[in-house]
C-alpha positions as CSV (number, residue, x, y, z in Angstrom):
1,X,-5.6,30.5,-14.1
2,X,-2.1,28.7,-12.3
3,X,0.1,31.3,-11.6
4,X,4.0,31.1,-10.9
5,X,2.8,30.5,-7.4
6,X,1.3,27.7,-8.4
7,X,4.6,26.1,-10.0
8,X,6.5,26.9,-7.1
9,X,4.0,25.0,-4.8
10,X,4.6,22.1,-7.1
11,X,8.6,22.3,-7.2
12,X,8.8,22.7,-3.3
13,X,6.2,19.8,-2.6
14,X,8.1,17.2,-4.7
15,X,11.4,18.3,-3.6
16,X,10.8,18.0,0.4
17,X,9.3,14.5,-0.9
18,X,12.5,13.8,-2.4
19,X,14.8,14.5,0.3
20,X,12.9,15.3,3.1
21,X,13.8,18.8,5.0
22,X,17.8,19.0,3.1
23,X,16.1,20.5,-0.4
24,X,14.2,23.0,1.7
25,X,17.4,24.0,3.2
26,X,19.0,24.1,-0.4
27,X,16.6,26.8,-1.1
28,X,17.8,30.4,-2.2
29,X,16.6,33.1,0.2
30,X,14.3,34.7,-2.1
31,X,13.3,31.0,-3.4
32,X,12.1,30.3,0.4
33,X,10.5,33.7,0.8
34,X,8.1,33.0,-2.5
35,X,7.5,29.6,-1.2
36,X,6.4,30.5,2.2
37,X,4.2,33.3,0.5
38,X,2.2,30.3,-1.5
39,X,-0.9,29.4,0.1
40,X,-1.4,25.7,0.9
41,X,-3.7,23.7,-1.8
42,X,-2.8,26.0,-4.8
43,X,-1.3,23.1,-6.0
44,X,-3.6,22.2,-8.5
45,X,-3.4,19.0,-10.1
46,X,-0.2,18.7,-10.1
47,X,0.1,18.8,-13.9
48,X,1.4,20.5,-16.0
49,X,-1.2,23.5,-16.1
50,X,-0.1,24.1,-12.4
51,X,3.3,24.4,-13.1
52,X,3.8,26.1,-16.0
53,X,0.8,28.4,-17.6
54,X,0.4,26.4,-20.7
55,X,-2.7,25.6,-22.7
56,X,-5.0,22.7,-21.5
57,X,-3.9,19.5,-23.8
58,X,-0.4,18.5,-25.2
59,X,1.1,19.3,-28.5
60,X,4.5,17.2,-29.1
61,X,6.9,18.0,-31.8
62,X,9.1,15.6,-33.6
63,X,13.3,16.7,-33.3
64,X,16.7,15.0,-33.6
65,X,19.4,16.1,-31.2
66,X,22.9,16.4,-33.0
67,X,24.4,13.7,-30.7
68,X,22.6,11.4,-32.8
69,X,25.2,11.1,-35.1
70,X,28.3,11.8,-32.8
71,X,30.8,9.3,-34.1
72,X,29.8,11.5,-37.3
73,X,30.3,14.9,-36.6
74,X,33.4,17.2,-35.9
75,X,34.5,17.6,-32.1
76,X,37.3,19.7,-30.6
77,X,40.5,19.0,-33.2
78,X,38.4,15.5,-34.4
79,X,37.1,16.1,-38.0
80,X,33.9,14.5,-39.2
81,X,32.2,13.1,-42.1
82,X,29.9,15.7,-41.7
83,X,29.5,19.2,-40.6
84,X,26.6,20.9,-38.6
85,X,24.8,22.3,-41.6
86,X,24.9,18.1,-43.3
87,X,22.6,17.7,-40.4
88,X,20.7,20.7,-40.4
89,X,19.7,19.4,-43.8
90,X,19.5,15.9,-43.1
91,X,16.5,16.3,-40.2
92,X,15.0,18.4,-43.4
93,X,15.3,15.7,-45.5
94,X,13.4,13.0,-42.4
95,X,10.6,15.2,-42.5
96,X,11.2,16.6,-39.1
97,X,10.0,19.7,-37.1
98,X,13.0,20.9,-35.5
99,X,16.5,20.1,-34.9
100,X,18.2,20.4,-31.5
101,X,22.2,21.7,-32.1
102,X,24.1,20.5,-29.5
103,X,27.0,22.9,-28.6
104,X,29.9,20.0,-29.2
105,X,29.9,19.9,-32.9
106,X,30.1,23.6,-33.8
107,X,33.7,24.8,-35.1
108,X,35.8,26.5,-31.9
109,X,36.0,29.7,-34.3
110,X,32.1,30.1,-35.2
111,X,31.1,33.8,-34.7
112,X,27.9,34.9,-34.4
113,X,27.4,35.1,-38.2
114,X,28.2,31.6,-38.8
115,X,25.4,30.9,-35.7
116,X,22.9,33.0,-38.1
117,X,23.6,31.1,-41.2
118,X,22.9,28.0,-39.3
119,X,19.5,29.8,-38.1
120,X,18.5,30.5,-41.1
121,X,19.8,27.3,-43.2
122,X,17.0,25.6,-40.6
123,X,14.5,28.5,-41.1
124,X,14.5,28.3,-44.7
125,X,14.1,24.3,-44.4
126,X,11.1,24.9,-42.2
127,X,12.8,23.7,-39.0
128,X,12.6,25.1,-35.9
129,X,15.9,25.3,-33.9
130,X,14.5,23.1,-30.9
131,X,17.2,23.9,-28.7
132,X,21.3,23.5,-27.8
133,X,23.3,21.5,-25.4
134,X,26.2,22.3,-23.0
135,X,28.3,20.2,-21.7
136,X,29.6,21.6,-18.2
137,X,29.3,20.5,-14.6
138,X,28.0,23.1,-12.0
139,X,28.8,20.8,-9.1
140,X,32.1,22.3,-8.5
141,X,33.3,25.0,-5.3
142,X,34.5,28.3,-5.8
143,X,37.3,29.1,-7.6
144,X,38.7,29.4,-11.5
145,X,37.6,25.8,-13.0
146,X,33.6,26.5,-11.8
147,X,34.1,30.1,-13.4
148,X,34.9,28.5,-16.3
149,X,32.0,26.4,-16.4
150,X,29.6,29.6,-15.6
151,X,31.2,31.3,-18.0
152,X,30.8,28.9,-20.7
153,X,26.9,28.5,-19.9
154,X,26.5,32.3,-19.9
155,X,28.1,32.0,-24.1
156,X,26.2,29.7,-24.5
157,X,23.4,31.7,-23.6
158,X,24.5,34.4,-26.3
159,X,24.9,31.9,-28.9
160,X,21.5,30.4,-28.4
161,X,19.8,33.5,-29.0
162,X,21.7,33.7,-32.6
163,X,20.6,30.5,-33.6
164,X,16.8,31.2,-32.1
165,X,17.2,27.9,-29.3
166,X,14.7,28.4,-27.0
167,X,16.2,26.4,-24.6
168,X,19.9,25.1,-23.8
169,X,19.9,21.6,-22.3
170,X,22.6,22.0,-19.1
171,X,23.7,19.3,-16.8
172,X,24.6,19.2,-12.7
173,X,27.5,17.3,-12.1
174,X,28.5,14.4,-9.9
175,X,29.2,14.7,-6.2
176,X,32.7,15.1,-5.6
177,X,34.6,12.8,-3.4
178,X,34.2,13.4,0.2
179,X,31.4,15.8,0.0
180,X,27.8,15.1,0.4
181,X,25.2,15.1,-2.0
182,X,23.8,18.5,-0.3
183,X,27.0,19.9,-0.1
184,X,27.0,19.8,-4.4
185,X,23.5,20.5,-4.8
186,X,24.3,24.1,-3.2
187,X,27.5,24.4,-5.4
188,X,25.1,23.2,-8.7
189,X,22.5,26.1,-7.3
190,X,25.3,28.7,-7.0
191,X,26.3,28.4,-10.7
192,X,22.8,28.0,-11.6
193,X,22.2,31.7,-10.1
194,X,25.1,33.2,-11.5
195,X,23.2,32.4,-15.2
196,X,19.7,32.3,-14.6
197,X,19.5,36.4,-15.2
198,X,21.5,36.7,-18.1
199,X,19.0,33.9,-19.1
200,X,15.9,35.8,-18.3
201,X,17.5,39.0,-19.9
202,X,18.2,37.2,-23.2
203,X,14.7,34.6,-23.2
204,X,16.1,31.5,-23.0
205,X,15.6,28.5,-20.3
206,X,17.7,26.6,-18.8
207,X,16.6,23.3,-18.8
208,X,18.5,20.7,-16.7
209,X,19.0,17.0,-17.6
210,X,18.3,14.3,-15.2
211,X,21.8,12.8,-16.8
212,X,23.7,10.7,-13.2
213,X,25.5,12.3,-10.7
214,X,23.2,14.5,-8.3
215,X,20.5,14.0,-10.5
216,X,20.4,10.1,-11.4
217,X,16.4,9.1,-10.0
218,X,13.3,11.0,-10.1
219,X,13.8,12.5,-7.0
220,X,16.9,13.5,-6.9
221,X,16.0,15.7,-10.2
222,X,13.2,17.0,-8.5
223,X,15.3,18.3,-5.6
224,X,17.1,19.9,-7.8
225,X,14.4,21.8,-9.4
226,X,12.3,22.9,-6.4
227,X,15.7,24.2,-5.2
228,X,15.4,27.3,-8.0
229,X,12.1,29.2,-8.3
230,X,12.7,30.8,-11.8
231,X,10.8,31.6,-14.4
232,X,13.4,30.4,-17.2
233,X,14.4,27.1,-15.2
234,X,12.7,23.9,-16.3
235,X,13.5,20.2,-16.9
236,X,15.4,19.0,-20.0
237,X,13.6,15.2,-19.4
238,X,16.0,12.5,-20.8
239,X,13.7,9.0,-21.0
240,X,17.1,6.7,-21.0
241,X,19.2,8.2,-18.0
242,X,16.4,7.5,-14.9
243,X,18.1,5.3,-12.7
244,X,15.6,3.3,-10.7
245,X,13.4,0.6,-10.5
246,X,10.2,1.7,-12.3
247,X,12.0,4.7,-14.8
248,X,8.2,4.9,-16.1
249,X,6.9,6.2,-12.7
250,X,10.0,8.8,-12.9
251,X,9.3,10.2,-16.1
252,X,5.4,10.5,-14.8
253,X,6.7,12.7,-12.0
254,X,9.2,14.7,-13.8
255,X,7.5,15.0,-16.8
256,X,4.9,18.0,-15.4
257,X,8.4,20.2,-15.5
258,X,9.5,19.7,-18.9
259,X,10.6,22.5,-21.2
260,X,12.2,19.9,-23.3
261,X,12.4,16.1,-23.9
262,X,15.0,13.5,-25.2
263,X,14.2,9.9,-26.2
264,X,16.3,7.9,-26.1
265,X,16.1,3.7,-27.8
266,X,16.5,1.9,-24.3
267,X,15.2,2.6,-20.7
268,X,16.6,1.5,-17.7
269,X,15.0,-0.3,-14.6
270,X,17.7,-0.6,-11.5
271,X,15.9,-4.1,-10.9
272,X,15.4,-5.7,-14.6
273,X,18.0,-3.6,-16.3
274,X,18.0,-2.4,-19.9
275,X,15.4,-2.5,-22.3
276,X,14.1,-0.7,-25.5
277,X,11.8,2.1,-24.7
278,X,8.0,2.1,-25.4
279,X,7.2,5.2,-27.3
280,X,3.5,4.4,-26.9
281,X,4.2,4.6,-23.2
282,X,6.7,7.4,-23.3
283,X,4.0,9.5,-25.7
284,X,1.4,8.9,-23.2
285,X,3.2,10.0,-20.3
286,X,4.3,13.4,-22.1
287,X,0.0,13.9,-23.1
288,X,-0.9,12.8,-19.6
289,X,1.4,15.7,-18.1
290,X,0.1,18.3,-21.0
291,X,3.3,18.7,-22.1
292,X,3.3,21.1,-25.2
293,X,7.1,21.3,-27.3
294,X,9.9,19.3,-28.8
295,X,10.3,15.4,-28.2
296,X,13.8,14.8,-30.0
297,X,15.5,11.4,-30.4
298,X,19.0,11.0,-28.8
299,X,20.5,8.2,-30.3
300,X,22.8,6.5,-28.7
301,X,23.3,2.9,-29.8
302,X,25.4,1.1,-32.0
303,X,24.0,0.7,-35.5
304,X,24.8,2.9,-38.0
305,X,22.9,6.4,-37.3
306,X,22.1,6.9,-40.8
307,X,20.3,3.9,-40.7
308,X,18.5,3.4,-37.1
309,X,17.7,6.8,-36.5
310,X,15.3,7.4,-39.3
311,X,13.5,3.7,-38.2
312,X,13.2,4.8,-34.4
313,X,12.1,8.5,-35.8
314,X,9.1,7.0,-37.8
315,X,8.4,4.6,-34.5
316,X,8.5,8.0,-32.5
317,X,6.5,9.4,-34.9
318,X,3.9,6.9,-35.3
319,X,3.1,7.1,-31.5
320,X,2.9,10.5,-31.4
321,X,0.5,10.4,-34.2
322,X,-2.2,7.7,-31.9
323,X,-4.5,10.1,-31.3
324,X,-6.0,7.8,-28.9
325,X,-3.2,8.1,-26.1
């Protein structure tokens, strides 16, 4: 059977085919030392069996991500038409298997027993909580506003555990004037390591967005990942932010290091711009790379969410259920 080994293999090989010789220099110490102690052509197949130890074949699950319904919901001093809990009972209502509660909407007071009523509001509505969502930037140099961002990620860490979210979806950052894309990939791996063991201690994953900045293509994201050997580090795959000319042929290659998933309505092609995404094509990506978890809509265009979002669910849901992808 794969071991972590195996997964580290994969990370290293498709970040030195990303950016060449910089991502191995990006690498942690210990990172570099596990990855010289892999033996050449442990790869595997390069799916998703060889870089996580999952069972053989995939398994999606059918989620909504808060964001959804964003002009909807409360934010900072902002009030909404409705509250966290509306949509906790909503994605029961559409039939759904989990509900991903991004960090955003919650009121700035909640303590940890308004977390556990949320938990079990979704429990008792037979949802799984599929995950949260931060919203900071890791791409930042030493000093008080990137210890604010570390510090945030690390609560958040706490507060996924009371609502049960397996995962909590985290982004990079861009590249700050002046300063190379290297240069902010170390600062982005910095912060990551300051979090990763509170993340291990606690059982939640860290899953990183491809979402612009340092990670805008396929291979930039995969830099990004091989940079990190850990345990509780994955891929938070977002369909609609790939930047490049085939975004299909990125989410093939990212896909094998998802711990999570977000569809969104459109794709993106850097040669024939925007068009609405193929769930067939998406669905058979995700069962081509064995990917076994949530697949949550993130809708993000302009017709009324209480109206497009249950039509692209049932579109999501009817490719998912084509058992002949």
């Amino acid at each position: 059977m794969p071991n972590d080994s195996t997964r580290r293999e994969f990370l290293k090989r498709g970040a030195t085919a990303a950016v060449g010789t910089a991502a191995v220099g990006a690498l942690t110490p210990q990172a570099a030392a596990d990855q010289r102690a892999t033996g050449p052509g442990d790869r595997g197949s390069g799916t998703s069996k060889a870089v996580f130890d999952r069972q053989k074949g995939a398994h999606l699950k059918l989620s909504c991500c808060a964001y959804s319904f964003n002009r909807l919901l409360p934010r900072g001093n902002k009030p909404g038409k409705m509250t966290m809990a509306d949509f906790v009972d909503l994605c029961a209502r559409m039939n759904l298997d989990g509900t991903e509660l991004t960090s955003y909407y919650f009121p700035p007071d909640a303590d940890t027993g308004y977390f556990k009523r949320i938990r079990r509001r979704a429990f008792l509505n037979g949802l799984e909580v599929t995950g949260t969502a931060v919203g900071n930037t890791f791409t930042l140099p030493p000093g008080r506003e990137r210890d604010k961002q570390v510090t945030m990620v690390k609560h958040w860490i706490d507060r996924a555990v009371d609502l049960a979210a397996p995962t909590i979806r985290i982004f990079a950052g861009r590249c700050p004037k002046g300063k190379t894309i290297e240069q902010a990939r170390k600062w982005f791996i910095e912060c990551l390591e300051h979090c990763l063991p509170l993340a291990e201690k606690r059982g939640v994953f860290l899953a990183l967005e491809n979402h612009g900045g340092i990670v805008t293509t396929s291979e930039e994201t995969l830099a990004c990942l091989g940079s990190v050997a850990s345990d509780w580090f994955g891929l938070n795959l977002d369909t609609g932010n790939l930047r490049e000319p085939d975004p299909y042929a990125g989410m093939a290659k990212c896909a094998p290091l998802a711990v999570n998933v977000h569809v969104k309505v459109n794709v993106h092609s850097t040669t024939t711009g925007s068009a609405p995404a193929d769930y067939d094509r998406i669905v058979a990506i995700l069962r081509s790379a064995g990917y076994r978890g949530c697949v949550s809509l993130e809708y993000e265009a302009r017709e009324d969410p209480h109206v497009a979002v249950p039509k692209h669910l049932d579109a999501l849901r009817a490719a998912i259920n084509k058992r002949t992808l």
